[in-house]
C-alpha positions, -999 to +999 in steps of 0.1 A: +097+088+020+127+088+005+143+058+029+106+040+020+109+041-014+149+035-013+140-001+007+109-012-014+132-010-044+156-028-031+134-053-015+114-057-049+136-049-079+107-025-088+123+007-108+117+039-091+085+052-108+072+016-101+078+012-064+063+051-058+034+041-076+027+010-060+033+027-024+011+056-037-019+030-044-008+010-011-013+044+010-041+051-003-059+020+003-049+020+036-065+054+040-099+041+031-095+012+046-081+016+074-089+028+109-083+067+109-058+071+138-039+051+131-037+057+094-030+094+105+000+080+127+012+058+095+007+094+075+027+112+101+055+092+107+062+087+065+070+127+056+057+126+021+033+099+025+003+117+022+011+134-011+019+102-026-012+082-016-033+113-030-008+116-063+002+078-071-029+062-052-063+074-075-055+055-108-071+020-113-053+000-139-060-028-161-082-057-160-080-068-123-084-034-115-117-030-137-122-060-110-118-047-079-139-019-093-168-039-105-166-052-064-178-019-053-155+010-037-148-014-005-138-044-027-107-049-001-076-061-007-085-082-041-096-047-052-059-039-040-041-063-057-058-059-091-045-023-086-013-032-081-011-061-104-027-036-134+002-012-125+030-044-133+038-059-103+035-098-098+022-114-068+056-121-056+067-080-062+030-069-043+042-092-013+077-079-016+066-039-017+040-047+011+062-067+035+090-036+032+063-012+038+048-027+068+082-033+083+090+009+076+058+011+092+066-008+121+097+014+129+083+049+118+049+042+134+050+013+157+039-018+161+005-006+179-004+013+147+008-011+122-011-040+142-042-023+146-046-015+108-038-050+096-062-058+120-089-036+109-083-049+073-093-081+065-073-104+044-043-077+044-023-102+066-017-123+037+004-097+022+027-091+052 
């Protein structure tokens, strides 16, 4: 989690409490969203990863995230964004922290898994 969170700040700018939050809220939306075994594979090849979903990924902040809320629990990633946005990051640092993420993701978990749950999410494309 360590090399994760080491990349997303350097890919972002994002201080260190930042970047493990927006990672945190990241996992866990992929958890819900996302198709199970390869979620679990994404969990598995991140050590840590789980722990900071369930830590760093419950708290919906702000305005956009009142938002997303308002959509219902499976308001997708515009209910993603407003989460991330409400925790500080602009549009150009949520592209930034998900591009890195996806591209850990890629080399932890494979492309198979990482293509299946961009797949299985619509819209989340966008932000890789």
């Amino acid at each position: 989690m360590d090399e994760l969170i080491a990349r997303v700040i350097a890919a972002s700018g994002l201080s260190e409490e930042l970047a493990r939050k927006a990672v945190g809220i990241i996992l866990a939306f992929l958890q819900k969203e996302g198709p199970a075994t390869e979620i679990s594979e994404l969990m598995t090849a991140l050590p840590g990863a789980q722990e900071l979903a369930a830590t760093e990924g419950g708290a919906k902040g702000g305005m956009m995230g009142m938002v997303g809320g308002l959509m219902g629990s499976n308001g997708g990633v515009m209910a993603l964004g407003g989460q991330l946005m409400g925790a500080g990051l602009s549009m150009g640092q949520i592209q930034s922290v998900s591009k890195e993420m996806f591209a850990v993701g890629r080399e932890k978990a494979g492309e198979d898994a990482m293509g299946a749950i961009v797949g299985a999410i619509p819209g989340l494309g966008q932000f890789i």
